[in-house]
C-alpha positions, 0 to 999 in steps of 0.5 A: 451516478455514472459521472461520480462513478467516473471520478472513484479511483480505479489505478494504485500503485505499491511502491516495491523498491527500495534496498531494504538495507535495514535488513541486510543481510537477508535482503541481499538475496531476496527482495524485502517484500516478498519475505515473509510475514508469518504464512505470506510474503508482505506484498500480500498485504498492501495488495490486499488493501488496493483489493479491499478498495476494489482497485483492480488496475495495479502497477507493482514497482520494483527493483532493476532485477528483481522482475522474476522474483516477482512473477513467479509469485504474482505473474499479471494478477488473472487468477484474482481476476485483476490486472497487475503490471510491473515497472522497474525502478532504476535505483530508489529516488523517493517515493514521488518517482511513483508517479514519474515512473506510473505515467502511462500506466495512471493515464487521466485518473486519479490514483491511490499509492501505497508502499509495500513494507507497510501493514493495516489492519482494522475492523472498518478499514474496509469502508474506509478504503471504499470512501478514501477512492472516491477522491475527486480532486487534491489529496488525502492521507491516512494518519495514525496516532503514534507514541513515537512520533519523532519516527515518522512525518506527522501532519496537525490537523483542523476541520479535517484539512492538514495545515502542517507536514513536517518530517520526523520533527525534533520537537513535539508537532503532532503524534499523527503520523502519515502512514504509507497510503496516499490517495491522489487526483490527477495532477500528482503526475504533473507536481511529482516532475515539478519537485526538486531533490532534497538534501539526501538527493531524493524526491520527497513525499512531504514536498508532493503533499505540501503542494496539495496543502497549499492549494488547502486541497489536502484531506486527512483520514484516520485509521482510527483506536481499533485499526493498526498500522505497522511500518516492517523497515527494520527486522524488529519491525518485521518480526512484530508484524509476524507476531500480530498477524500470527495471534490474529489469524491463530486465534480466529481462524481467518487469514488476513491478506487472503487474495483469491478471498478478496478477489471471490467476496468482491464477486472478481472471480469463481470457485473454480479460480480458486481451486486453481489456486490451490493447484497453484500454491500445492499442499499447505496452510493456505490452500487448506483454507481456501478450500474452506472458503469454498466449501 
């Protein structure tokens, strides 16, 4: 059993970069991830998904600059009792440069990446995530059926093995479209330097998940009928994913993407972190639930 427990992947990345320009002008001042999606900032959520996988080792990638913006917020991940460190990515060269700029910080291990303006949500999302880490080798997505999929890059899929990637195609390909998490072995370091820019003088995720397609080494995975997936890009996009998490949250009464609750249910830190959490974050909404969720 040790030797399995070896091979879970215990690294992820949240890809925070990018210039958000979809969003300008309110991305000019603020990093779009730490905007809010209605009572948290959206990098709340993607973190919440590498929690809920029971990665503890994160490396938060953003832009040159932006660092303190960060850290005010989320300063080494202590008080959740995980470890985050930060990277700054020089300007935005496709989301494979994760793993050039992660280097170090993956090591030897296999990694999960997910982008940082991406929302899931899903009553079994949880058990999902826990299966998706125990990656041993290749490479697995998640997909999500789409109505629009000439918005996205959609994979066709037999026996669970992906045999087609085609980016935002002009005809019909398939309505599963690959969502913003990626779970990877080890070589995704050594295929991301292989990989030459493309047209818009990027490295693309469709040439990295092809590599593992043809080695037949590229698994797929569903969010599934009841789960959601949302993409915040643009400010419509944005505001959608406000409103779901507020209905959501209104109407049950817990919150989606409360950290310090991941960390206490997943046994990684006390009551006693909690409160001083809330200490933390002063007198509001989200204290007063965490200091339901200890009482």
């Amino acid at each position: 059993a040790k030797v399995r427990n070896k091979k879970m992947i215990k690294k992820g990345i949240i890809l925070s970069g990018g210039m958000g320009t979809r969003m300008s002008p309110l991305t000019k001042a603020v990093n779009k991830q730490l905007l809010p999606i209605y009572d948290k900032p959206l990098i709340f959520y993607p973190l919440s998904i590498l929690m809920l996988a029971k990665i503890k080792d994160i490396l938060i990638i953003v832009n040159k600059g932006q660092l303190n913006q960060y850290k005010k917020l989320l300063p080494d991940g202590r008080r959740l009792g995980i470890n985050i460190t930060y990277k700054e990515q020089v300007a935005p060269r496709g989301l494979p440069e994760a793993f050039i700029i992660g280097e170090k910080f993956i090591g030897k291990n296999n990694v999960a990446l997910i982008l940082g303006d991406n929302f899931f949500y899903g009553q079994y999302l949880t058990q999902k995530l826990l299966n998706c880490v125990k990656l041993k080798k290749g490479a697995s997505v998640l997909l999500h059926k789409v109505k629009s999929p000439e918005k996205y890059g959609v994979a066709k899929v037999k026996n669970n093995k992906i045999t087609i990637i085609k980016e935002k195609p002009k005809k019909y390909v398939s309505d599963l479209a690959i969502t913003g998490l990626y779970f990877f072995d080890n070589k995704v370091i050594k295929f991301a330097k292989e990989l030459k820019p493309s047209k818009r003088n990027e490295l693309e995720i469709t040439d990295l998940l092809n590599k593992y397609k043809r080695q037949k080494n590229l698994k797929a995975d569903y969010i599934g009928r009841g789960g959601a997936w949302l993409d915040t890009g643009s400010l419509d996009d944005f505001y959608k994913t406000s409103n779901f998490v507020s209905a959501i949250e209104n109407r049950q009464g817990f919150k989606i993407a409360c950290l310090e609750e991941i960390s206490y249910l997943n046994k990684w830190i006390s009551k006693k972190d909690i409160r001083s959490s809330i200490k933390f974050y002063g007198n509001c909404e989200y204290s007063n639930y965490l200091k339901k969720v200890i009482a």
